[in-house]
KEKE-3310 file (N, C-alpha, C; in steps of 0.2 Angstrom, whole numbers, plus 5000, padded with zeros to 4 digits):
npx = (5004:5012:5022:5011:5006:5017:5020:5006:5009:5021:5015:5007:5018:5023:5013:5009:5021:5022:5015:5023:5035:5047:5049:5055:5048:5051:5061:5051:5039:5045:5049:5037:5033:5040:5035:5024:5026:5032:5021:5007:5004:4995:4991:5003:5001:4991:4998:5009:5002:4999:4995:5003:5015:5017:5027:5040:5041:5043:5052:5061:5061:5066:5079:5084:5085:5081:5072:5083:5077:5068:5076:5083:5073:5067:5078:5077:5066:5068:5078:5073:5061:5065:5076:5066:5061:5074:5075:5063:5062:5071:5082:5078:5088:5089:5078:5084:5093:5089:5078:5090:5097:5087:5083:5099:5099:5087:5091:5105:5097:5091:5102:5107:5104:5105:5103:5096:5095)
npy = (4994:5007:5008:5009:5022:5030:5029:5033:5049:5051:5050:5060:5070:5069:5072:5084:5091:5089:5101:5111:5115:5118:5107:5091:5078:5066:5058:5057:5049:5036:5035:5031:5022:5008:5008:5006:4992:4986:4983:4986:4979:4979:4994:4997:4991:4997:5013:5009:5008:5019:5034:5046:5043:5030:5027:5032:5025:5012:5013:5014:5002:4993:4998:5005:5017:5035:5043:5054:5063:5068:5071:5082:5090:5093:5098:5110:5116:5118:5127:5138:5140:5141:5150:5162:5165:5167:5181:5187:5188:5197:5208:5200:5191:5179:5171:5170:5162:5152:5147:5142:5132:5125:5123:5118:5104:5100:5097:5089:5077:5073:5073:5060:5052:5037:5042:5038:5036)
npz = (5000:5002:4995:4985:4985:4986:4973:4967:4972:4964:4951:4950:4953:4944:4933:4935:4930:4917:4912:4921:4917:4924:4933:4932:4923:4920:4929:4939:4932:4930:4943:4947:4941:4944:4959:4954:4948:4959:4971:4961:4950:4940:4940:4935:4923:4917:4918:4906:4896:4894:4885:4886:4896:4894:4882:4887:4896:4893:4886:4895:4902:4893:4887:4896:4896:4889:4878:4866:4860:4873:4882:4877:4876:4890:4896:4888:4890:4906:4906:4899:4904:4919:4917:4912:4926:4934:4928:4929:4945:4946:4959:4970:4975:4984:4979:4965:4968:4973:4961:4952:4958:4959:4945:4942:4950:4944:4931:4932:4936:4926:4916:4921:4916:4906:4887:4870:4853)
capx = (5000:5015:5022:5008:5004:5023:5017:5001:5012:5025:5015:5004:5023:5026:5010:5014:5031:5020:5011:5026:5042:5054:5050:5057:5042:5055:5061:5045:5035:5052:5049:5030:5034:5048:5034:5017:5028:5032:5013:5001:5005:4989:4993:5008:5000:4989:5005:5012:4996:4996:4999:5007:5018:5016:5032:5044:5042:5043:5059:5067:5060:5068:5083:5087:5087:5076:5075:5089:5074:5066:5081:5084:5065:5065:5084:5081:5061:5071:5083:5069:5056:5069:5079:5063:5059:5077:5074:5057:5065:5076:5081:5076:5094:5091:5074:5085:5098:5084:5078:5097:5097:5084:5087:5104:5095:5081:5097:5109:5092:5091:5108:5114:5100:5106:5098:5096:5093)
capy = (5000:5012:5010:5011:5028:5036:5028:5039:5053:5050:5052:5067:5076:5069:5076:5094:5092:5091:5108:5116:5113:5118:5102:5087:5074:5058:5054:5056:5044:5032:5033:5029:5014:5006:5008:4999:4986:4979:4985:4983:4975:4981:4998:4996:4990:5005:5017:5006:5009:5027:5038:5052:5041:5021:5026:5036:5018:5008:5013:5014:4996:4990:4997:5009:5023:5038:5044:5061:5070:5068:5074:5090:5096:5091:5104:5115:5118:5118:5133:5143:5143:5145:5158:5166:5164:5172:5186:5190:5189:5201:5212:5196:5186:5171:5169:5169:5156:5144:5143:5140:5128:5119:5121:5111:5100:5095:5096:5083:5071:5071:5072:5057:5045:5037:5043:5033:5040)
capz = (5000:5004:4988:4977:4987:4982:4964:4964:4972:4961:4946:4951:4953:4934:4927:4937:4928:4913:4913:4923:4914:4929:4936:4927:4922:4917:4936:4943:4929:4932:4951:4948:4936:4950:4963:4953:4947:4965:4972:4960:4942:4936:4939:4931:4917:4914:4915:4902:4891:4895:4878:4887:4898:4892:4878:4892:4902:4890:4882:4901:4906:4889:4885:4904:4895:4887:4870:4864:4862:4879:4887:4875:4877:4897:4897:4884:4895:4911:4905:4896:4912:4924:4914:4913:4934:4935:4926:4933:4951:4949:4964:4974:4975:4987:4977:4960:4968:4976:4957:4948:4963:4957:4939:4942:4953:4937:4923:4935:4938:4918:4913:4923:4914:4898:4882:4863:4847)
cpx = (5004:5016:5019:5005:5009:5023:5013:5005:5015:5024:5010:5010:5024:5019:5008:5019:5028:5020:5018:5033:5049:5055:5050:5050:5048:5057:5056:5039:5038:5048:5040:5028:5036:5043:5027:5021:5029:5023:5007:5002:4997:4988:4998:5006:4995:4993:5008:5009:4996:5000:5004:5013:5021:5024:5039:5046:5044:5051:5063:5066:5065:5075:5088:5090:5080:5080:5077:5086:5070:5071:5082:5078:5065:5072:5080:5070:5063:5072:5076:5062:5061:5075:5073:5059:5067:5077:5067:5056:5069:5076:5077:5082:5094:5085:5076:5089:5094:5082:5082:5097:5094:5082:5093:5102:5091:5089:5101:5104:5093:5096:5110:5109:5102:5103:5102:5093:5088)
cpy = (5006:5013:5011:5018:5033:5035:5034:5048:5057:5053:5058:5072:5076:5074:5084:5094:5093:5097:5114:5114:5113:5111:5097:5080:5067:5055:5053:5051:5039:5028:5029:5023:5010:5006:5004:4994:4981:4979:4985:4982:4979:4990:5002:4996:4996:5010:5015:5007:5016:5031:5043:5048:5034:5021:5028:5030:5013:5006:5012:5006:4993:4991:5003:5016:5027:5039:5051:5065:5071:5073:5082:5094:5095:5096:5109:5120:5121:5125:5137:5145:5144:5151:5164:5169:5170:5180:5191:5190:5194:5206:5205:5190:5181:5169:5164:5164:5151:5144:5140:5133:5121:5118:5116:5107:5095:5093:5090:5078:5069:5070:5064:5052:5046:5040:5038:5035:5034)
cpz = (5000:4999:4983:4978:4984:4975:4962:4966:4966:4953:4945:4952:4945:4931:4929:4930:4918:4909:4918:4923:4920:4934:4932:4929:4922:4921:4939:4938:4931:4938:4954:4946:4941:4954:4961:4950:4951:4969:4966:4951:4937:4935:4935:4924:4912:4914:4909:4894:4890:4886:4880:4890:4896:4887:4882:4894:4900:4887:4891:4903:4902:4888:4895:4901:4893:4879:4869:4867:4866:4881:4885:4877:4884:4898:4895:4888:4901:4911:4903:4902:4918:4923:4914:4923:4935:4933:4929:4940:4954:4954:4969:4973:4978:4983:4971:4963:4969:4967:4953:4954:4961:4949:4938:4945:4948:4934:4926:4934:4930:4917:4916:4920:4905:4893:4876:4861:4846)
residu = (UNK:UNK:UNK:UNK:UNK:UNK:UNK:UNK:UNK:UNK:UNK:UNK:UNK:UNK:UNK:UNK:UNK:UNK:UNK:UNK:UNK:UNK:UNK:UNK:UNK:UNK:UNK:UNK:UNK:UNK:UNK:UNK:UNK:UNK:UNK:UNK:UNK:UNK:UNK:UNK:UNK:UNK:UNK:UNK:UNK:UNK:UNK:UNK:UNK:UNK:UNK:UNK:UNK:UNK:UNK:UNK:UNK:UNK:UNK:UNK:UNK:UNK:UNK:UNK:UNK:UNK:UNK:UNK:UNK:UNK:UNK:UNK:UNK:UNK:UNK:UNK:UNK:UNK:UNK:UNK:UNK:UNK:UNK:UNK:UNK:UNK:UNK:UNK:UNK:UNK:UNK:UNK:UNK:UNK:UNK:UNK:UNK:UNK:UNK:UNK:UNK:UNK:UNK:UNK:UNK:UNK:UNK:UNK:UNK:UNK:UNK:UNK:UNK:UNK:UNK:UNK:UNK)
# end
């Protein structure tokens, strides 16, 4: 039960991460897959079905990677809402460090996960 809870958690921060680019969707689908597979196979298998998420899951379960252009659009999002949070911060300096903070925070999470053309 606990972990099919940080499942639905886990995939209600992904589909945030959807709609609000500064928070990355690809470890939060990931971490949602890894927790209906050991709790509930059937949940799993509706993620797996899923149109928006089912391909993301699919290519990780299969080969442990994402695909090039997941990663570029899940950065080059990252940098463009949080470039834009820095700039409309301005004259607010721990505000703009807490978002670079958590912009290298997302880019590491991504970057450190295989990709394949």
């Amino acid at each position: 039960m606990v972990l099919w809870i940080a499942g639905v958690l886990a995939l209600l921060l992904g589909l945030i991460g959807v709609v609000l680019p500064g928070l990355p969707t690809t470890p939060f689908v990931l971490l949602a897959g890894a927790c209906f597979v050991r709790a509930s196979p059937r949940s799993h298998a509706w993620l797996l079905r899923s149109r928006l998420f089912g391909p993301l899951l699919r290519e990780w379960e299969q080969h442990r990677s994402i695909p090039r252009r997941v990663k570029r659009f899940a950065l080059a999002a990252m940098l463009v809402t949080g470039g834009f949070s820095v700039w409309h911060l301005a004259g607010r300096p721990w505000l703009q460090a807490t978002v670079l903070a958590a912009m290298a925070a997302g880019s590491a999470m991504v970057l450190r996960i295989r990709s394949r053309d």
